[in-house]
Each structure stands twice: as C-alpha cells, then as structure tokens.
N, C-alpha and C positions, 0 to 999 in steps of 0.2 A: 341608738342601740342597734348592736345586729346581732342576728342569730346566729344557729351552727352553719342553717343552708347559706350565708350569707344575703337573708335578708334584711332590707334598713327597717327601721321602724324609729320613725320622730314622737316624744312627749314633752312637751310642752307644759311644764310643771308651777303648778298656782297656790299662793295662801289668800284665803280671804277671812275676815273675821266679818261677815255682813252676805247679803243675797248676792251682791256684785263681784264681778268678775275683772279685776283690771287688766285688759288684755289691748294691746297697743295697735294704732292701725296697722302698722307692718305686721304686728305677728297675724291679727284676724286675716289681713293678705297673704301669708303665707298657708297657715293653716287653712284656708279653705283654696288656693291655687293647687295645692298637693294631699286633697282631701281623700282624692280616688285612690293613694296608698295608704300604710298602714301608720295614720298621724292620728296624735289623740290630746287630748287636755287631762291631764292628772290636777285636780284642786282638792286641795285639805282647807275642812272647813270648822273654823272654832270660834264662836259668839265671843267668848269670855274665859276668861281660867278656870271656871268653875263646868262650864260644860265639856261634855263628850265629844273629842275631834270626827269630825265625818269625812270620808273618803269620796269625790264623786269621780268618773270618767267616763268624759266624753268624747263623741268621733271630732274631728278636727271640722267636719263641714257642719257641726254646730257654731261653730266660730265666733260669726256675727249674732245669732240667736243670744247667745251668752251675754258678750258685749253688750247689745243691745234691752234683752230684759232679766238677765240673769238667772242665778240656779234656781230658784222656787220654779220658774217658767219652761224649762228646761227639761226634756226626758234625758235621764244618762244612761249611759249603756253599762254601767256597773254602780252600786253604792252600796256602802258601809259604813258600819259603827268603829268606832275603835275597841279593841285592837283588831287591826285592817287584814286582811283578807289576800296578801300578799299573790297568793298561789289564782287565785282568782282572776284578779290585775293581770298580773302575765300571762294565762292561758288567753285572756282576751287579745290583748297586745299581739300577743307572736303566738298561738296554737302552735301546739307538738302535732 
C-alpha cells in the first residue's frame, strides 16, 4: 500500500481459526528485516461459525513472538470485535 506522500507501507494479512499464527520462515524474515518501516501483521481471528471474528494488528518486529507463541501471548497494537474498526486500522497503518 502507499500513501498520498508516497509512502510504502507492507501488511502482511492472516486468518487463523486457533491462538496460532501460520507465518512462514520467509515471511517472519522478511517481516522482521524491514521492521524499522511501516510493516504490520493484519490477523482475523474466528474459533468457529458461531463466534464473533476479531481483528488483531500487529507491528511486523513481533514476527517471530507470533510464530513462536502466538496471539493470547502477544500485545497488539490494535484490536477488535466485529464489525471491525476500519478507520482505526488505517490511522494506525499510515497516520494523516
């Protein structure tokens, strides 16, 4: 994604139905070698059909944290219930 100023900004976009995070060695490589810009983990998160989908985002140099113990362990830098918080997301992402 880029902005108006023509900044990048990488998300790296995830469904998990469980605590885990299936994020592959490349991408936790990538996502944390280019952490110091504006890279992030978007994960929708839903048990079962019957529950409420959750929204979490995380900065990219949680990466391995992820991978390794997944979202209960996890502080994210944004979450929500459904219906998701759209305006939220992006102010974080790319601030006006």
């Amino acid at each position: 994604m880029q902005d108006d100023l023509g900044n990048f900004h990488f998300i790296e976009l995830k469904h998990t139905g469980s605590n885990a995070v299936d994020l592959r060695p490349h991408q936790v490589s990538w996502l944390s070698k280019y952490s110091h810009g504006s890279v992030w983990i978007l994960i929708r998160q839903q048990r079962t059909n019957m529950d409420t989908p959750k929204l979490f985002l995380f900065k990219g140099s949680d990466a391995v944290n992820l991978k390794m113990e997944g979202l209960s362990k996890v502080e994210p830098a944004f979450q929500c219930d459904s219906p998701f918080d759209w305006e939220s997301v992006l102010d974080l992402i790319c601030p006006r």
